[in-house]
Backbone as a printed PyTorch tensor [residue, N CA C, xyz], in Angstrom:
tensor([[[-11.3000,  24.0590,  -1.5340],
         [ -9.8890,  24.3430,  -1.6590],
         [ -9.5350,  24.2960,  -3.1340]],

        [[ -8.9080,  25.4950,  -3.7420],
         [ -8.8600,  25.4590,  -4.4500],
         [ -7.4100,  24.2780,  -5.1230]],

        [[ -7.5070,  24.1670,  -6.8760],
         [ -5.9490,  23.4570,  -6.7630],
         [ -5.6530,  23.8710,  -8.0810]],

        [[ -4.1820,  23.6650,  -8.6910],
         [ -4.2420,  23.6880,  -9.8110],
         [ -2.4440,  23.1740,  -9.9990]],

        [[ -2.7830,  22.2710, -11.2240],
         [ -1.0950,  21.4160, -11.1850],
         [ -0.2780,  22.5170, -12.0770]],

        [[  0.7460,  22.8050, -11.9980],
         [  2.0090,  23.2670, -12.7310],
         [  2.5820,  22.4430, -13.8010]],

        [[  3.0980,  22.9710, -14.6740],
         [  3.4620,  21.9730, -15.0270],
         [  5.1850,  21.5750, -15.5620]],

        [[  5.4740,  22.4050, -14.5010],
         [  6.7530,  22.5330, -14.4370],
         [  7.0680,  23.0720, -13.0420]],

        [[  8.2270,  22.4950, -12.2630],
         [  8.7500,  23.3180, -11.1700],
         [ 10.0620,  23.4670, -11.2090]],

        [[ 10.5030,  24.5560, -11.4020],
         [ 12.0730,  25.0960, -11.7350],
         [ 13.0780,  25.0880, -10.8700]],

        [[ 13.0350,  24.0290, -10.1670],
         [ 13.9220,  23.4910,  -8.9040],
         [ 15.4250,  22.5350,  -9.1430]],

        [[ 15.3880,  22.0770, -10.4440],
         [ 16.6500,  21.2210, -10.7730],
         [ 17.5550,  21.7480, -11.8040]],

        [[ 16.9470,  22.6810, -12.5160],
         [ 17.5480,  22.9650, -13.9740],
         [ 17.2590,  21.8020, -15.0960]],

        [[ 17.1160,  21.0180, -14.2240],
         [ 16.6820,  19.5200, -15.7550],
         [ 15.3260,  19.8560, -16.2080]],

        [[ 14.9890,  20.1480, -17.6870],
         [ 13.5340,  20.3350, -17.3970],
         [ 12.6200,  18.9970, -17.2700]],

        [[ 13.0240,  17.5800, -17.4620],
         [ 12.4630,  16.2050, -17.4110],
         [ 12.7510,  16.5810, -16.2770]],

        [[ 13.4300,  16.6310, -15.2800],
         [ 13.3390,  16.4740, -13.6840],
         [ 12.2050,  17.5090, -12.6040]],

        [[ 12.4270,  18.5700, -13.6610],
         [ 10.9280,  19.7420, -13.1440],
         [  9.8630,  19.1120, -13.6920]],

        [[  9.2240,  18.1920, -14.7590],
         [  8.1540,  18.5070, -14.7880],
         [  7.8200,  16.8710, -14.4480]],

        [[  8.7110,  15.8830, -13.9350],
         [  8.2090,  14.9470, -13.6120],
         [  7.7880,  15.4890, -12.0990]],

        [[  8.3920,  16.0520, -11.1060],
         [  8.0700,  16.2340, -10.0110],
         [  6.4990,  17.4940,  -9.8070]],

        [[  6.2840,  17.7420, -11.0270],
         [  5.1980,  18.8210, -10.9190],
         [  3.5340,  17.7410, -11.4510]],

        [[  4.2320,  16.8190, -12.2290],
         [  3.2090,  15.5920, -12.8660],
         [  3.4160,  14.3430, -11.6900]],

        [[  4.1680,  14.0960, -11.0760],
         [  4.0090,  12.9980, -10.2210],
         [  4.5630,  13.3480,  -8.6360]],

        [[  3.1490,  12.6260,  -8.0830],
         [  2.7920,  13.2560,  -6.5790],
         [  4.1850,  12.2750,  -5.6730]],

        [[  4.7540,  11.4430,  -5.9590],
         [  5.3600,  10.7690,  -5.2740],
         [  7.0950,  11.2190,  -5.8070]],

        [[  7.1410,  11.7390,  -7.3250],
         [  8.4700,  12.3590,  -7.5770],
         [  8.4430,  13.5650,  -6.5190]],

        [[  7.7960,  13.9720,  -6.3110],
         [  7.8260,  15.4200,  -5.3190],
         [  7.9660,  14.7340,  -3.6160]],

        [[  7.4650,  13.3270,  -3.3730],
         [  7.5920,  13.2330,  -2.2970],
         [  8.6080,  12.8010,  -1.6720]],

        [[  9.6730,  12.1210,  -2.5700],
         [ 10.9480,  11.8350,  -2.5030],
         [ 11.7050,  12.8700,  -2.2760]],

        [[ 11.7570,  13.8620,  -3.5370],
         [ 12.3950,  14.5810,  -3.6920],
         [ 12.5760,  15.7760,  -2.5070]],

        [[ 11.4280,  15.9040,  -1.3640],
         [ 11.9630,  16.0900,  -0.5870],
         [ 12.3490,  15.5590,   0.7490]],

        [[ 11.8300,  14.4580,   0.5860],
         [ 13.0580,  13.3980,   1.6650],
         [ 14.2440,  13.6090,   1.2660]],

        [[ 14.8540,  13.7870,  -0.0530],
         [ 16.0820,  13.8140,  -0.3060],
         [ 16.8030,  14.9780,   0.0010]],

        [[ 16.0980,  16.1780,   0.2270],
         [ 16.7520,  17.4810,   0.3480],
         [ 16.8260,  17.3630,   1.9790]],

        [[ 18.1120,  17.0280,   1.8870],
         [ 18.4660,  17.1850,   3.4260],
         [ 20.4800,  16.8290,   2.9010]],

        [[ 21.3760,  17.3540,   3.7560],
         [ 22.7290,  17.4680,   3.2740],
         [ 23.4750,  17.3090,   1.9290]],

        [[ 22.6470,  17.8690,   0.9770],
         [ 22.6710,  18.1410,  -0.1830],
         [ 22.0450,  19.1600,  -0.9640]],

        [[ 22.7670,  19.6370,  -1.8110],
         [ 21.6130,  21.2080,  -2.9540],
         [ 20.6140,  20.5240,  -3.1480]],

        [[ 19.8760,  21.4020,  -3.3660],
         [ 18.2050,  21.1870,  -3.5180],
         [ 18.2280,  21.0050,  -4.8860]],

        [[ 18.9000,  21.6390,  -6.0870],
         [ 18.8210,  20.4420,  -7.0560],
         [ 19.4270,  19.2550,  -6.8610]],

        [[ 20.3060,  18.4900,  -6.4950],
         [ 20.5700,  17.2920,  -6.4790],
         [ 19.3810,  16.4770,  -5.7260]],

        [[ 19.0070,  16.9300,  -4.8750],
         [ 17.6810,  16.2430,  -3.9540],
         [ 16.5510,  16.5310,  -4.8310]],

        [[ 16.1350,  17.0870,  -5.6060],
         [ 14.9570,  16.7930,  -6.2560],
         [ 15.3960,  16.5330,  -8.1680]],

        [[ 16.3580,  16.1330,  -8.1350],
         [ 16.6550,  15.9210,  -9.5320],
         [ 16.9440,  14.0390,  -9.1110]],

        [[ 16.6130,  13.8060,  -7.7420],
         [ 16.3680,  12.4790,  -7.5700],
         [ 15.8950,  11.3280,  -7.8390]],

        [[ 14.5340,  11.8870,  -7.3710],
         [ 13.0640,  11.0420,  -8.2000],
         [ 13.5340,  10.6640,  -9.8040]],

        [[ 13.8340,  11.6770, -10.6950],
         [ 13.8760,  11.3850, -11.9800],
         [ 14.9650,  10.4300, -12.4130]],

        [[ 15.9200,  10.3000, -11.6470],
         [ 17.2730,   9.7650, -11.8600],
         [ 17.2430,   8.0860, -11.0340]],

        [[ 15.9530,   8.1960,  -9.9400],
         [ 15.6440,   6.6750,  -9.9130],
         [ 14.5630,   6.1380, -10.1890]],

        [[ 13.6670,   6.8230, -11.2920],
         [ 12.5450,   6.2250, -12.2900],
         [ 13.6330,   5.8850, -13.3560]],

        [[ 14.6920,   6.4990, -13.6690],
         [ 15.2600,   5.7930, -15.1220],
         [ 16.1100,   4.8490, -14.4710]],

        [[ 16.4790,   4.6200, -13.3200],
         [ 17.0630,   3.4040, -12.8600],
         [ 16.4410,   2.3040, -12.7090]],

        [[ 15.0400,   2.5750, -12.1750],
         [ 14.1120,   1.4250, -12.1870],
         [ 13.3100,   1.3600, -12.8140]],

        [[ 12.9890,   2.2450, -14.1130],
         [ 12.3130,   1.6550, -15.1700],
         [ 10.5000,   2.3470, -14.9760]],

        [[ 10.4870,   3.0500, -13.5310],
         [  9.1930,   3.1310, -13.1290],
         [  9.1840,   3.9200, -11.6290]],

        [[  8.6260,   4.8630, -11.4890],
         [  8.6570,   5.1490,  -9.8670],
         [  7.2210,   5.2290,  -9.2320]],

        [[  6.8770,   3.3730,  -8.5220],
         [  5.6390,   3.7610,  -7.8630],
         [  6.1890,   3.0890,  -6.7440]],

        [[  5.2540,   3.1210,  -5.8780],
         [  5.3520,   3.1950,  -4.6610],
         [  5.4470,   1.6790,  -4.0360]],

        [[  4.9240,   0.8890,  -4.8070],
         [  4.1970,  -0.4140,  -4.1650],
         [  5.4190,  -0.9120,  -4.6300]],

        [[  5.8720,  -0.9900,  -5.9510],
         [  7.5050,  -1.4610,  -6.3860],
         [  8.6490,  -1.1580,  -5.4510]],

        [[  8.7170,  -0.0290,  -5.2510],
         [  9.9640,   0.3570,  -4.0340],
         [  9.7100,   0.0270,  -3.1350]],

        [[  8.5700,  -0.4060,  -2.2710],
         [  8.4490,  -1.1600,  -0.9180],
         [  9.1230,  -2.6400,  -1.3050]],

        [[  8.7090,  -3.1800,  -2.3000],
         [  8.6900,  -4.7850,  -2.5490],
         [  9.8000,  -5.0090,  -3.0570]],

        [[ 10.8850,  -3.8160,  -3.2250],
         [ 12.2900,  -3.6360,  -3.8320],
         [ 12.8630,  -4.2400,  -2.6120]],

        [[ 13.9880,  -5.4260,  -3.0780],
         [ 14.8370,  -5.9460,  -2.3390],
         [ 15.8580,  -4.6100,  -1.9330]],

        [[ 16.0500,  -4.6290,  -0.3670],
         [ 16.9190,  -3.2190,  -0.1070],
         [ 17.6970,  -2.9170,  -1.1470]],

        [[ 19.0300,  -4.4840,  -0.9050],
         [ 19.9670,  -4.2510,  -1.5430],
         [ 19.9990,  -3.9270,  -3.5320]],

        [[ 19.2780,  -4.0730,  -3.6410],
         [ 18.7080,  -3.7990,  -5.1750],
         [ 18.6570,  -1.8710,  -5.1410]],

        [[ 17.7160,  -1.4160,  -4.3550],
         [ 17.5540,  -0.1170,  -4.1940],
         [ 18.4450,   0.5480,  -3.8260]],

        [[ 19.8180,   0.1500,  -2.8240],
         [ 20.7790,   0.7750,  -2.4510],
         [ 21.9150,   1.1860,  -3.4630]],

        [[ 21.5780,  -0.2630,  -4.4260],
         [ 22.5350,  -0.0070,  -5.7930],
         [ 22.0490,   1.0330,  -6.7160]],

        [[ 20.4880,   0.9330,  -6.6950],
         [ 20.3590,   2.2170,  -7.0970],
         [ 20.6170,   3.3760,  -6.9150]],

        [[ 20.1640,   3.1830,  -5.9000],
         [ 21.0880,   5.1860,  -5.0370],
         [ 22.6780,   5.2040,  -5.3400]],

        [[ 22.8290,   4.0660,  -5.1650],
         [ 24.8080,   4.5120,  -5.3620],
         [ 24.9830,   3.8550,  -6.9450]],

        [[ 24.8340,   4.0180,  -7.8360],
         [ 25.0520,   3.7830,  -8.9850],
         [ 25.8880,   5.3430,  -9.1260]],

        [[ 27.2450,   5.5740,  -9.8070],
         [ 26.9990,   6.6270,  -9.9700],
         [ 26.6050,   7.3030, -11.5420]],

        [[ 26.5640,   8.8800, -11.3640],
         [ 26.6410,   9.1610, -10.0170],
         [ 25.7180,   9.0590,  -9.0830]],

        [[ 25.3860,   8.5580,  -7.5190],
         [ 24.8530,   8.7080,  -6.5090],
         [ 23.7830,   9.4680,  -6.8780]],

        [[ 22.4220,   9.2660,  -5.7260],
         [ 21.4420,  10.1400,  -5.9080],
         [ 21.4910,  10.6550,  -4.4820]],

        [[ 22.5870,  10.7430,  -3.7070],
         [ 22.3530,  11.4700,  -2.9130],
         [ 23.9370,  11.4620,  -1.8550]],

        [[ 24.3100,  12.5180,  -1.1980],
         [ 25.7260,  12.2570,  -0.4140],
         [ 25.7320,  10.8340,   0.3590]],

        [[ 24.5850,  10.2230,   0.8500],
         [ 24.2030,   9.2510,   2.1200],
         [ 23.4920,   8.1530,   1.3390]],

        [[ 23.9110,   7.7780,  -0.2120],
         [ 22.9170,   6.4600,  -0.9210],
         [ 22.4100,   5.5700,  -0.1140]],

        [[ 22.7950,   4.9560,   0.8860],
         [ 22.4050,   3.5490,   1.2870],
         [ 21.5630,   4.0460,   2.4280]],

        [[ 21.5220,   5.2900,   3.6400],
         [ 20.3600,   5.5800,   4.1550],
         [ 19.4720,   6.5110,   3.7410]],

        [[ 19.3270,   7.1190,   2.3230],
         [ 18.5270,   7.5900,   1.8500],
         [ 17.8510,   6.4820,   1.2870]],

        [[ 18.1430,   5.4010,   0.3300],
         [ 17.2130,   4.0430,   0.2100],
         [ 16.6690,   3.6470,   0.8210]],

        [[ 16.8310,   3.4090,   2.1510],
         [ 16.4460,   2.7670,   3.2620],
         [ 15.0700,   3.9800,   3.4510]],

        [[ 15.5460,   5.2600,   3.2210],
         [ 14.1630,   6.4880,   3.8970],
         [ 13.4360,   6.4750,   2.9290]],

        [[ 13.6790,   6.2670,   1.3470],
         [ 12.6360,   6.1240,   0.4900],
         [ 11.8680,   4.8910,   0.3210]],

        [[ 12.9750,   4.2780,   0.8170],
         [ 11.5570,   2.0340,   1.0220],
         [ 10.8980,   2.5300,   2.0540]],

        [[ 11.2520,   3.2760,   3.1710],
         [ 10.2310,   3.1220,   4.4810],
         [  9.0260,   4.2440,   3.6660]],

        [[  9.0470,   5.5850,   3.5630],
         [  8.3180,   6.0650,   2.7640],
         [  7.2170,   5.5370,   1.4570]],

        [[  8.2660,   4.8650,   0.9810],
         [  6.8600,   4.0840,  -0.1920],
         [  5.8970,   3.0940,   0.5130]],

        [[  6.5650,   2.4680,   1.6920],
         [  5.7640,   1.4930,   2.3160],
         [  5.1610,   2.2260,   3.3990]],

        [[  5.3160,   3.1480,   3.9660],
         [  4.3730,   3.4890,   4.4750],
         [  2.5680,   4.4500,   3.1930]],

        [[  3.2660,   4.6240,   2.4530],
         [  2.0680,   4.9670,   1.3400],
         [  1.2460,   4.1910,   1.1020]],

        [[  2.0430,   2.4280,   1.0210],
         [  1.4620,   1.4800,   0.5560],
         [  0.4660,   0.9790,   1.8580]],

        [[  1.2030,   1.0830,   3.2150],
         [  0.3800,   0.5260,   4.0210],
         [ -1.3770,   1.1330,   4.3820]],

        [[ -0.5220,   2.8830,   4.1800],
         [ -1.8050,   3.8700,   4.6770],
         [ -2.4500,   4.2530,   3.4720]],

        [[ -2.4600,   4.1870,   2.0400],
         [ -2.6590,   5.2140,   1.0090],
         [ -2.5630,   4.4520,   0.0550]],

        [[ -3.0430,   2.9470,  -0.0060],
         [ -3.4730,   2.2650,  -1.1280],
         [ -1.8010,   2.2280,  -2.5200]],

        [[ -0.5410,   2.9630,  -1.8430],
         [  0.5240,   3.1020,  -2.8190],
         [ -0.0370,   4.6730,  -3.4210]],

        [[ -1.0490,   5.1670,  -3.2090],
         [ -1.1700,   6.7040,  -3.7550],
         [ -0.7490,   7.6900,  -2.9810]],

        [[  0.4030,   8.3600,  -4.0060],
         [  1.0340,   9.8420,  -3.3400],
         [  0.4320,  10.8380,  -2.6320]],

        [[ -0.7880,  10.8240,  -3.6190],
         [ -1.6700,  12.4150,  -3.7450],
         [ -2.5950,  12.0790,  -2.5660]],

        [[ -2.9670,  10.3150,  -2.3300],
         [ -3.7100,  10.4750,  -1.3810],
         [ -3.1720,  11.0530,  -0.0150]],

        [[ -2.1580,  11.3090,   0.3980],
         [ -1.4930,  11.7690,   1.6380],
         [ -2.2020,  13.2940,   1.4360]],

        [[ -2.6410,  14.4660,   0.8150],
         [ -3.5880,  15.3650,   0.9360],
         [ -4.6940,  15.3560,  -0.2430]],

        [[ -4.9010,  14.8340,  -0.9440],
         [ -6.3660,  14.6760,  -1.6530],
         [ -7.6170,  14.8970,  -0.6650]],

        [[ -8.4580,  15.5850,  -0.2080],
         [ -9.6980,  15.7630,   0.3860],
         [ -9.1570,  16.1560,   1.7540]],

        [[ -7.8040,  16.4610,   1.5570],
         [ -7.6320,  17.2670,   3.5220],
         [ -8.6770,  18.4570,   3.8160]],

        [[ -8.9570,  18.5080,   4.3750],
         [ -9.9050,  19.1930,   5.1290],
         [ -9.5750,  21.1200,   5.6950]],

        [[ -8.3470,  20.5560,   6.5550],
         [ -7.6430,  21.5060,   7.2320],
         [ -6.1690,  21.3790,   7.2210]],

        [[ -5.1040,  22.4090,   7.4250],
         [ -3.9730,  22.8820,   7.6210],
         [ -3.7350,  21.3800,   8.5180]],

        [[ -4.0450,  21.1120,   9.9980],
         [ -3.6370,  20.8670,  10.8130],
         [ -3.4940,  19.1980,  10.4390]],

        [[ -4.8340,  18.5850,   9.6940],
         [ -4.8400,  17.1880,   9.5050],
         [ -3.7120,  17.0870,   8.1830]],

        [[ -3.2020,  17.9590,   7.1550],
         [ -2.7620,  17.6610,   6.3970],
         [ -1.1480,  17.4340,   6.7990]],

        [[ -0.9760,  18.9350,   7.9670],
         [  0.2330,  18.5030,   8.4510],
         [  0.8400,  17.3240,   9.3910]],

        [[ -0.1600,  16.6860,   9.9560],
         [ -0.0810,  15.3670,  10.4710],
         [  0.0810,  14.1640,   9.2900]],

        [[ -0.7200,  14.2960,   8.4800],
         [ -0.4000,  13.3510,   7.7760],
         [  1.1630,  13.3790,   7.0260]],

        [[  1.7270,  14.4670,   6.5740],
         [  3.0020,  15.1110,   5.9250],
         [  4.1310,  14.4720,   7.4740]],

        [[  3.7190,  14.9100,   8.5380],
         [  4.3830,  14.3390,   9.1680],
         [  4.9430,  13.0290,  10.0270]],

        [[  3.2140,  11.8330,   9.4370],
         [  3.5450,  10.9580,   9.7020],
         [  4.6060,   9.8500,   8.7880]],

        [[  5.0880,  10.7420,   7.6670],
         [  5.6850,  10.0700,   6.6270],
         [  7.0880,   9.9760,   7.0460]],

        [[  7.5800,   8.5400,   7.0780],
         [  8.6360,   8.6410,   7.4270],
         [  9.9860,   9.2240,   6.3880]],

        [[ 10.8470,  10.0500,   7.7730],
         [ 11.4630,  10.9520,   7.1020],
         [ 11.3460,  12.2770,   7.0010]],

        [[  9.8880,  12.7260,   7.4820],
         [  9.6500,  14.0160,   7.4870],
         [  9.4350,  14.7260,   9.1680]],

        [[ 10.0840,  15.2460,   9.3970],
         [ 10.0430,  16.0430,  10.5620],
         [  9.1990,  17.1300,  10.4000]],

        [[  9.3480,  17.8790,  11.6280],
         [  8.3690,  19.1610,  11.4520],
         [  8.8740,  20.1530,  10.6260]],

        [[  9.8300,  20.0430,   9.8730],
         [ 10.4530,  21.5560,   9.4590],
         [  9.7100,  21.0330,   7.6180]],

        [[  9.9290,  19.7560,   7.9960],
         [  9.7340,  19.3310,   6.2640],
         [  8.5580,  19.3440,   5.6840]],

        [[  7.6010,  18.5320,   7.1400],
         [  6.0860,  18.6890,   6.8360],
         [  6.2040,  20.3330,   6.5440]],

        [[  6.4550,  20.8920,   7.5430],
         [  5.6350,  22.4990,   6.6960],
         [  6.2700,  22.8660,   6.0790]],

        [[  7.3300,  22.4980,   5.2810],
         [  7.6670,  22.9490,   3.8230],
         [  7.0330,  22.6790,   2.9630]],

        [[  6.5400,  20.9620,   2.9860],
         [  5.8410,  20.3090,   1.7050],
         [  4.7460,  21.2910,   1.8840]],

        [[  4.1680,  21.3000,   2.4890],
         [  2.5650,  21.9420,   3.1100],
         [  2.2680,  22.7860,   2.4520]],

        [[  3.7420,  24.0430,   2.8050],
         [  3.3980,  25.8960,   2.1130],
         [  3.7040,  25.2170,   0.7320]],

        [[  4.5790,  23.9370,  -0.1430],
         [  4.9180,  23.6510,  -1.5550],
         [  3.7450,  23.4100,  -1.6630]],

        [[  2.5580,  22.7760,  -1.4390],
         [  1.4270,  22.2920,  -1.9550],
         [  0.6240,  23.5220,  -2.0120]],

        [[  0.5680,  24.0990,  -1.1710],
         [ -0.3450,  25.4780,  -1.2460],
         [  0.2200,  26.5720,  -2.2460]],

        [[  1.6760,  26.6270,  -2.4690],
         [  1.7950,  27.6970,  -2.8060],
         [  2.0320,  27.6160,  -4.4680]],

        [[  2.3720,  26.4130,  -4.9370],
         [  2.9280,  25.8470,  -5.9930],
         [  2.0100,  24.8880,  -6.4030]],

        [[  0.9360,  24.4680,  -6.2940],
         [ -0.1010,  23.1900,  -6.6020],
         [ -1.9400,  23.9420,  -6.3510]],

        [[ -1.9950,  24.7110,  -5.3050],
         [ -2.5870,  25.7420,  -4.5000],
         [ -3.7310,  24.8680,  -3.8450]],

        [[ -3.2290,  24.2410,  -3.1560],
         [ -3.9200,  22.8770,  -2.0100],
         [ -3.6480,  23.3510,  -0.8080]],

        [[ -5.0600,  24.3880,  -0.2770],
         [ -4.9710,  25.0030,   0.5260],
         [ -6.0080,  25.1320,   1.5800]],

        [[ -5.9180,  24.0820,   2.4590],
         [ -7.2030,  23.8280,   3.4210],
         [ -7.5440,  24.5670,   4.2350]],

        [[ -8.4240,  24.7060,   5.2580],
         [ -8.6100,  26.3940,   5.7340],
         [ -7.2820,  25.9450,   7.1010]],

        [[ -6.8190,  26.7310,   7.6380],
         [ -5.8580,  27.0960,   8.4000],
         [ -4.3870,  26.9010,   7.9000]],

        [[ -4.2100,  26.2650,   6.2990],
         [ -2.9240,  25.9700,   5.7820],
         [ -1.7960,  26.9230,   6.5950]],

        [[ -2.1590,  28.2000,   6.2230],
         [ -1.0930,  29.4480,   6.4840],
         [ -0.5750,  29.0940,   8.0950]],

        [[ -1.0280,  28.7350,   9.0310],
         [ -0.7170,  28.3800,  10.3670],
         [ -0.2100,  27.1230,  10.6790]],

        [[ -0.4550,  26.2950,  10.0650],
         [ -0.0500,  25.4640,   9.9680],
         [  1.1030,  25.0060,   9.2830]],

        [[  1.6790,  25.7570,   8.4110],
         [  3.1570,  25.7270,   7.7000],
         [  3.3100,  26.9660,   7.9630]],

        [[  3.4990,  27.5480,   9.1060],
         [  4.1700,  28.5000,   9.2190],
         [  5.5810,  28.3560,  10.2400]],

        [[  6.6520,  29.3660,   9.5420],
         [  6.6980,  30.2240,   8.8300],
         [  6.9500,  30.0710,   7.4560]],

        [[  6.5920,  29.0440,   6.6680],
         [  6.8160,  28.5450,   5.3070],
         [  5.8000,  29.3040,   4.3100]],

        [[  4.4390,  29.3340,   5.2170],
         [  3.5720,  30.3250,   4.5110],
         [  3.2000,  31.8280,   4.3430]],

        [[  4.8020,  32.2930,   4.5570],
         [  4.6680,  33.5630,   3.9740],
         [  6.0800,  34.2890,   3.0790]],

        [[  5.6570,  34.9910,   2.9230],
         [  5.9840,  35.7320,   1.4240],
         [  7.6650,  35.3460,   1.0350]],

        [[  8.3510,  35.5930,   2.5940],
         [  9.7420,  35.4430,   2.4690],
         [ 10.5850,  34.4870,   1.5530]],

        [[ 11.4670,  34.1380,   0.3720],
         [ 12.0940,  33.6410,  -0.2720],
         [ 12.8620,  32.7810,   0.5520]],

        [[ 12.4750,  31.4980,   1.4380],
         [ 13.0060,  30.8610,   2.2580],
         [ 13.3710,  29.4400,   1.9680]],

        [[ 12.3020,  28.6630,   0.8860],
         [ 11.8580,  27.7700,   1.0170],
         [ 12.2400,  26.9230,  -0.3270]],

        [[ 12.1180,  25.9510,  -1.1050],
         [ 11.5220,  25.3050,  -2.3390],
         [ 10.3850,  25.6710,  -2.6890]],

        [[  9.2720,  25.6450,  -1.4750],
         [  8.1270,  26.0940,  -1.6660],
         [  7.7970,  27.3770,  -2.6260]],

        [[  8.8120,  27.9760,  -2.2590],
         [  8.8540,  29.8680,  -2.9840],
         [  9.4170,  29.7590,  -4.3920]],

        [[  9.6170,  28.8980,  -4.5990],
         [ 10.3220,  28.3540,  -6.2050],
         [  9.2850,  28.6840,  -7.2990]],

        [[  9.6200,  29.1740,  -8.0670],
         [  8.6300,  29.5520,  -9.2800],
         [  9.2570,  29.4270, -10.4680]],

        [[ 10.6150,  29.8460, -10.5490],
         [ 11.3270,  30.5240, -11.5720],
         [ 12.5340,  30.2870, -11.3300]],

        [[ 13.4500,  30.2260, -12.1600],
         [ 14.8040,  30.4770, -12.1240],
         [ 15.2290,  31.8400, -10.8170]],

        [[ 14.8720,  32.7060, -11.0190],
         [ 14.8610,  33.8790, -10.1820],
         [ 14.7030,  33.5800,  -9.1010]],

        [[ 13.5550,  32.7920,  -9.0490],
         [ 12.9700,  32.8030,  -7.6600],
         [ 13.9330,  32.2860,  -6.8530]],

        [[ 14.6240,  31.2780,  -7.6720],
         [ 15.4550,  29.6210,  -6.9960],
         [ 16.7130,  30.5110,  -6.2340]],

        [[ 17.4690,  31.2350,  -7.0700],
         [ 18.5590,  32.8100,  -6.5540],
         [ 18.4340,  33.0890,  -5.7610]],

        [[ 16.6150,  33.7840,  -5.6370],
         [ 16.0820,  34.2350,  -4.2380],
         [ 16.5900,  33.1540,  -3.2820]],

        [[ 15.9680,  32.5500,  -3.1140],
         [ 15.5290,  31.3130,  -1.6240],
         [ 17.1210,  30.8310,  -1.8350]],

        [[ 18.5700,  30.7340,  -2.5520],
         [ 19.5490,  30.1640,  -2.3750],
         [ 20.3930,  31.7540,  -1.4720]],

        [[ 19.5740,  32.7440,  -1.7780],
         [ 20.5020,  34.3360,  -1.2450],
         [ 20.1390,  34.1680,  -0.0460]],

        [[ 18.5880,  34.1300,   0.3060],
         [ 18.0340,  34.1560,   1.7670],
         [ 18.9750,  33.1890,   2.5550]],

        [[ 19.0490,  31.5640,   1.6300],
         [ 20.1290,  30.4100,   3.0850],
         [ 20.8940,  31.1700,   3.2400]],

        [[ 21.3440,  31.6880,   2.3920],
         [ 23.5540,  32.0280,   2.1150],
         [ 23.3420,  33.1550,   3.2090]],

        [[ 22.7950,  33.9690,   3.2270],
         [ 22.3730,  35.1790,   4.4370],
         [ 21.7470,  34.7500,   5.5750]],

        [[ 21.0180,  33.8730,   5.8170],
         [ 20.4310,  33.1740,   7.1960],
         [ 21.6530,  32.3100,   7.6580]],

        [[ 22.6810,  31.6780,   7.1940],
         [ 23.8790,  30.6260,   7.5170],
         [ 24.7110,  31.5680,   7.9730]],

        [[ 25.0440,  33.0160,   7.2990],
         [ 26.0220,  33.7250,   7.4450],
         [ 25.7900,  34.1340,   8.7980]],

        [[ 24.4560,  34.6590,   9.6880],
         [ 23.8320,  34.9760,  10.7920],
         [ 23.9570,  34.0760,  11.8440]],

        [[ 24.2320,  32.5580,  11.6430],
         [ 23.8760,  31.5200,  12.1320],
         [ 22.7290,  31.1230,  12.2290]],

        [[ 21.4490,  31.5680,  11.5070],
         [ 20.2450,  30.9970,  11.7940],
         [ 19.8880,  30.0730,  10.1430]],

        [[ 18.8240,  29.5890,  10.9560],
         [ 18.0780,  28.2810,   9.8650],
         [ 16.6830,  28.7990,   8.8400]],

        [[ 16.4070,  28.5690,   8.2580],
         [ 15.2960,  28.9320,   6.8360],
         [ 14.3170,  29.4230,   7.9970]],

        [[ 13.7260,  28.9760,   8.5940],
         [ 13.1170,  28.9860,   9.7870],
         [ 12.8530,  30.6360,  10.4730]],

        [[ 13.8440,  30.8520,  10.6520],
         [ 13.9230,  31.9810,  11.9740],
         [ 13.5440,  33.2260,  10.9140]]])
């Protein structure tokens, strides 16, 4: 499988907030726990905005983070997210589950995946991630990192194809237009990134 890191992802407009999430496997893993009732820059301009709150963003620290310590973080403003105090709560369960299964390593959640199917199990045993999210991260790792085990494409599908749907499809400023025209036109229809 092939891979190769970016070193920038043009998802926040901050460029410290793109290229921490393109250099650190766990800024990216937040960042999309956080994209959920909020713009997708505010949810991934996250991670960066609570490494300078806490001085550090690993994994084994935010488990061992007293809640209420972490909640002040999220709601410091401004906020790192519309929902601070249960988005803290989804990023302590998240770091601690890394810590319990993955030694506190991000990357180990797909480092040596094999296949599409084991990687999306693992993406989905993270708490916080449902099925729509696992195969977002999935087609983001393949399509943007290019961590692509044999059946990836089926396994994040429909994330793994061409359509401007996703974060995943993020490349560029342009691109970001794209995938914000596709929601604004899939919402207008009543349907979801998805359909």
């Amino acid at each position: 499988m092939a891979s190769r890191r970016p070193s920038t992802l043009p998802i926040t407009g901050d460029p410290d907030a793109d290229r921490l999430l393109a250099a650190e496997p766990l800024a990216l893993l937040i960042g999309m726990l956080l994209d959920q009732q909020v713009p997708m820059e505010w949810a991934f301009r996250g991670p960066a905005t609570l490494r300078d709150r806490l001085g550090e963003l690993d994994a084994a620290a935010i488990a061992a983070l007293d809640p209420a310590d972490l909640a002040a973080a999220f709601s410091q403003k401004p906020a790192l997210h519309r929902y601070p105090g249960s988005m803290a709560r989804r990023t302590q369960a998240l770091c601690q589950h890394l810590v319990d299964h993955y030694d506190g390593d991000a990357a180990r959640v797909w480092r040596g995946v094999r296949t599409g199917d084991e990687l999306y199990r693992r993406l989905r045993e993270l708490p916080g991630y449902g099925d729509e999210k696992a195969k977002i991260f999935l087609a983001l790792l393949a399509k943007r990192f290019g961590k692509r085990p044999d059946g990836w494409e089926r396994a994040a599908s429909p994330f793994s194809d061409a359509t401007p749907r996703s974060v995943a499809d993020i490349d560029s400023p342009e691109a970001l237009a794209r995938v914000r025209e596709f929601k604004k036109a899939m919402k207008a229809e009543g349907k979801g990134k998805a359909d």
